[in-house]
N, C-alpha and C positions, 0 to 999 in steps of 0.2 A: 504494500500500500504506500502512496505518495503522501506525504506530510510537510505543510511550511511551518517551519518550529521557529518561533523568535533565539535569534542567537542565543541569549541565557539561557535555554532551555536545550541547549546542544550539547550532549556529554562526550567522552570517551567513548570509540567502540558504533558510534554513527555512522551510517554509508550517504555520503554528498551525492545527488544527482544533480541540483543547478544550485547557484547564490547570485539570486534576482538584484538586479543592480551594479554587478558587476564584474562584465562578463571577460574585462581585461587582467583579473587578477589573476595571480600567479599558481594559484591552488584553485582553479577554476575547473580543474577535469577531476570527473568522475574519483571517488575512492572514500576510501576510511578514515576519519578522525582518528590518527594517532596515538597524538602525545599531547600534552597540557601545552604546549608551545603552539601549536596549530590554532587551539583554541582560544588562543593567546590574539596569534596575529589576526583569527577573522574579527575580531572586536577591535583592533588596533586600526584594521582596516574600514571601520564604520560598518561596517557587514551589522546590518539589519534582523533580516529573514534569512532563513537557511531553505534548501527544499532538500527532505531524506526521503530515503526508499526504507521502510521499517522492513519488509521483506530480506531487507539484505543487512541490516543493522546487528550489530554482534552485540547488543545494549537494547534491550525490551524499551519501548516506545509506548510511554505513556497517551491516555488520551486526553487530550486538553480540557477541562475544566474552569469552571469559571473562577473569575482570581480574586482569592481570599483577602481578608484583613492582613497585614502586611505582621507576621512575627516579628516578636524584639527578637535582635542580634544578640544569640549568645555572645559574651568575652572570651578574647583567645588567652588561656589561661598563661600567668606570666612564667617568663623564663626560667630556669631552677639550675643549677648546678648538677654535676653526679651526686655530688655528697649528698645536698640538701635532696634530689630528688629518691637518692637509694630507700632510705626506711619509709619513705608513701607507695612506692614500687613493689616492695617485698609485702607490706601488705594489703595491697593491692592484687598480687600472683596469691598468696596465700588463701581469698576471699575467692577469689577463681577458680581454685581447687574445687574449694566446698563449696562452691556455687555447681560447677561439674558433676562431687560425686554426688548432690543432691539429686540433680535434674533427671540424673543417669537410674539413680536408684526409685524415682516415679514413675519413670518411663517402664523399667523393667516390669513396674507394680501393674503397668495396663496405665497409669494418669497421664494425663493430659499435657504438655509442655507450657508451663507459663513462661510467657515472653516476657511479662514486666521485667523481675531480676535482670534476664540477658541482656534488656535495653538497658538497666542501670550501671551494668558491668560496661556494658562496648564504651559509653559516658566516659565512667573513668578510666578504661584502658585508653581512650582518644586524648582526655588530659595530659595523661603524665607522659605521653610520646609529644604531646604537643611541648609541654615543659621541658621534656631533656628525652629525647630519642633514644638514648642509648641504658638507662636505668632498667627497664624492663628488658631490654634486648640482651643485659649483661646476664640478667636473673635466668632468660629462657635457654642458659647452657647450665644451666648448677639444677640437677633431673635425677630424680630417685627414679634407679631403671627399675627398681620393684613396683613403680606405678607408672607407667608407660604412657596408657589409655589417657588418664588426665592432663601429663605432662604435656603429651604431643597437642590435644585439643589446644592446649592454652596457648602452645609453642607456635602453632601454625596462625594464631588470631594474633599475636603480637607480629609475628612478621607481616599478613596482609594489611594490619594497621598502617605498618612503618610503609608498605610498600604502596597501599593505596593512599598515602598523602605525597610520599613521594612524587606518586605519578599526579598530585594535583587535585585529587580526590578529596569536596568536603562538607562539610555543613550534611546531611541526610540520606545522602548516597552515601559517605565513609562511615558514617553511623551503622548503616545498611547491611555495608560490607564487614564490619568487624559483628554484628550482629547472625551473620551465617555461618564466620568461619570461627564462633563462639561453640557453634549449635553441627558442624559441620560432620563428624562422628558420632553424634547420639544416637544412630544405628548400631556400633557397635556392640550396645547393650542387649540386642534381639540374638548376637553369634554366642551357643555354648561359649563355657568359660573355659573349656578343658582344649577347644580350637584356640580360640584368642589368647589364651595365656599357656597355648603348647609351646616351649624351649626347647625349640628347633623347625627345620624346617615342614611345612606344611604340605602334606599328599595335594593332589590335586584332585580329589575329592573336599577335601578339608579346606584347599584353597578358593574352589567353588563356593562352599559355604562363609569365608570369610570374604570377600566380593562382596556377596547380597548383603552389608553392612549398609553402600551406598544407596541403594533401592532404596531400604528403611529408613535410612537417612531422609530423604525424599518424601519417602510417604508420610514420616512423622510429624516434617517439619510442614510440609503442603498442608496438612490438615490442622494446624495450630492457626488459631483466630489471630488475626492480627498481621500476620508474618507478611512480607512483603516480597514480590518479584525478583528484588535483588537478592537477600539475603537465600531466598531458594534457590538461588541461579548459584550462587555460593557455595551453599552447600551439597546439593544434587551432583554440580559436574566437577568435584575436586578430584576426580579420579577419572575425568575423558581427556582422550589424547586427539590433535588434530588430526592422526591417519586412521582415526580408527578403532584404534585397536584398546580403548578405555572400558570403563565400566560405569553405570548400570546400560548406558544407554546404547554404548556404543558411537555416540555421535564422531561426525567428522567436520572440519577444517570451519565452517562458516555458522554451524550449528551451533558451538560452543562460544559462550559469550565471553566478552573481555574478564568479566568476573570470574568464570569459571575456569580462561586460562592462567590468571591469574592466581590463581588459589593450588590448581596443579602445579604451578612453582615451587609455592611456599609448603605444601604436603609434602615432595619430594625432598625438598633439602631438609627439612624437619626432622624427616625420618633417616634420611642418609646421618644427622651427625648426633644424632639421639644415641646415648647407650640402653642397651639391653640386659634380659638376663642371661642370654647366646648372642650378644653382638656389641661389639666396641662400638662407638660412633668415631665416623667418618672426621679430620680434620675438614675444615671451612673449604681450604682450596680442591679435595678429592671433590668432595659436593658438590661446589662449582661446577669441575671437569666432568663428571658423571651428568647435570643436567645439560650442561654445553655438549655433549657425545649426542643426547636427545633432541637437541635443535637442528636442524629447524619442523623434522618430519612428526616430533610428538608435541612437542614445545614452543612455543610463539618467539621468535627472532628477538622480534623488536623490547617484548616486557623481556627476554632473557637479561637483554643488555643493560632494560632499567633494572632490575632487579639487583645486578650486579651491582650498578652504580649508589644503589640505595645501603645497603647491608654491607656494601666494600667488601675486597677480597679477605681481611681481616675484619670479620664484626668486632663491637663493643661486646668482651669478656673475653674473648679470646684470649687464650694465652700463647706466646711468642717467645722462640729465642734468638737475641739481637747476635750483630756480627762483633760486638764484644765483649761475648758471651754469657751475658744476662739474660735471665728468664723477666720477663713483662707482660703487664696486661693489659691488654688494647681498652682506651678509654672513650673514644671519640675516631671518628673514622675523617680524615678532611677530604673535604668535597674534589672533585676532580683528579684527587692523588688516591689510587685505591688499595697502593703498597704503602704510603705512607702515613701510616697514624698515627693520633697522641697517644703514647703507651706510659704506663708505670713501670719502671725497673724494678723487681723485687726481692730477685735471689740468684745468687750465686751458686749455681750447678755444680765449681771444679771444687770451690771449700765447702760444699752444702751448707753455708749460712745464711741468713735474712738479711739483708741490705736496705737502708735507709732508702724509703719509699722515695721515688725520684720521678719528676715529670717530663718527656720526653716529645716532641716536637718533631719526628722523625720527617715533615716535611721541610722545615726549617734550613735556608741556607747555608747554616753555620753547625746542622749536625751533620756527624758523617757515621753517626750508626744506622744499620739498617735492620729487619729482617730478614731473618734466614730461613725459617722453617715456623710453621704452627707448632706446638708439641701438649701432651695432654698431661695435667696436673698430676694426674694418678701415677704418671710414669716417674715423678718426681717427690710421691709419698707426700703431693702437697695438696690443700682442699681450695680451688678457686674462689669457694665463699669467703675467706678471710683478707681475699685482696681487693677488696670491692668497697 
């Protein structure tokens, strides 16, 4: 179906067929809203009206409505430091937990899923990324592998957070989206516990049966009052691949919306660097290279590369060893540079002692230490939660 949406009303994941008015402009042929920059310059360009094809749109197309009393503007909540933001953070992931195992443990009962809590949770998970990006992101490495199911749920809504403000994402579609990939697993409560919690690998019988998680996922969340197009778009296709070959549905290449290839990002790398009770997790840059092997036939090109850009090669908690052989923990990731972060120095490998906490600048023209390798606390008898 053909739609003229006034510019504000033009998201991510739209297909342009004309922009009335002006027919000399440089993004004047047919395609897809990108990136927040696109949407950047049609505004920059006085661009009015847009004309989309909703048929072809990777982003559900609402229908227009007649326009409401104008909401007060929430406050972008103010900046915060790591420090200042770490203990609102911690309990914040803490509340999320038991937010999870509650929701998880009604569900199982046959209840209902109340949305109110998961909208108050997405709330404050969007604050405190909005405050300091990197506080929750440091927490979603520090993972009791004896609770997996919760970790990863929480693990994978903090990163579409970070990545759908990244890409530009805000005000009630980012609500939207951290509200799916909240709720995006609570199918997994329908698979026996004796499949879900097998240590080791799964028959392919047993692998059939852990699959059908995302279906129930689907069906659970479709039928909760309230729930919105995005946030089921969210959590429905975290597991469809562009060629194909995904699950529940199967869908390919134009079927899957920006939301859903999105969240298949953050699923996979979740799970790749999560430890288990049968599996180490992956260092940051193996993840990387494992999602970058699936580009461009399962995985979206262009968010691979936001993705990257958002979370850097080293995220915030990561631990690191420099080229002058200190162990460090990534604090801040600076923009543009995705090897070089702000790291804390903090121990010393060759005499195993704790070294005067130190701030590092690794982009900095005047440092000449680098990065060598990610490396994992445990390999060092050390608990990442004490350098945070």
């Amino acid at each position: 179906m053909i739609k003229t949406l006034p510019v504000n009303q033009v998201t991510l994941g739209m297909y342009v067929v004309d922009i009335p008015g002006h027919s000399m402009m440089a993004i004047r042929q047919q395609g897809y809203i990108r990136t927040p920059e696109m949407l950047t310059l049609l505004r920059k360009q006085g661009v009015k009206r847009v004309v989309i094809d909703t048929s072809r749109s990777l982003t559900r197309v609402a229908t227009p409505t007649a326009p409401k009393a104008p909401e007060q503007a929430k406050s972008t909540p103010a900046k915060a430091s790591l420090k200042e933001e770490m203990p609102r953070a911690r309990k914040l992931y803490n509340q999320a937990r038991q937010l999870q195992h509650r929701m998880m443990h009604d569900v199982k009962l046959g209840k209902q899923l109340e949305l109110e809590p998961v909208e108050q949770m997405a709330d404050q998970f969007i604050s405190s990324v909005f405050r300091n990006a990197s506080a929750l992101n440091c927490l979603r490495l520090i993972k009791d592998k004896d609770d997996y199911l919760l970790e990863h749920s929480i693990g994978v809504s903090i990163l579409m957070t970070l990545f759908a403000r990244h890409l530009g994402y805000s005000g009630s579609v980012l609500h939207k989206i951290c509200v799916g990939s909240l709720l995006h697993d609570i199918g997994k409560v329908m698979i026996p516990s004796e499949i879900l919690n097998k240590p080791g690998k799964l028959t392919d019988e047993e692998f059939v049966i852990m699959k059908s998680h995302a279906a129930h996922s689907r069906d659970i969340i479709q039928s909760t009052p309230g729930i919105s197009p995005i946030s089921l778009d969210v959590a429905a296709m975290h597991h469809e691949k562009l060629d194909g070959t995904g699950y529940p549905d199967g869908l390919k290449g134009e079927e899957i919306t920006t939301y859903g290839r999105m969240i298949a990002i953050c699923d996979i790398y979740d799970a790749i660097t999560a430890d288990r009770i049968y599996h180490k997790g992956a260092p940051p840059t193996v993840a990387l290279k494992r999602l970058l092997e699936m580009t461009p036939h399962q995985l979206d090109r262009e968010l691979m590369q936001a993705f990257i850009q958002c979370i850097g090669v080293y995220p915030p908690g990561t631990m690191v060893e420099l080229s002058s052989g200190m162990l460090a923990v990534v604090q801040e990731t600076n923009e543009g540079k995705p090897l070089k972060p702000i790291v804390k120095a903090v121990y010393n490998p060759k005499s195993r002692t704790h070294v005067m906490a130190t701030v590092i600048d690794l982009s900095s023209p005047h440092c000449s230490d680098k990065i060598v390798r990610a490396v994992s606390p445990r390999d060092y008898r050390l608990e990442l939660d004490n350098y945070l």
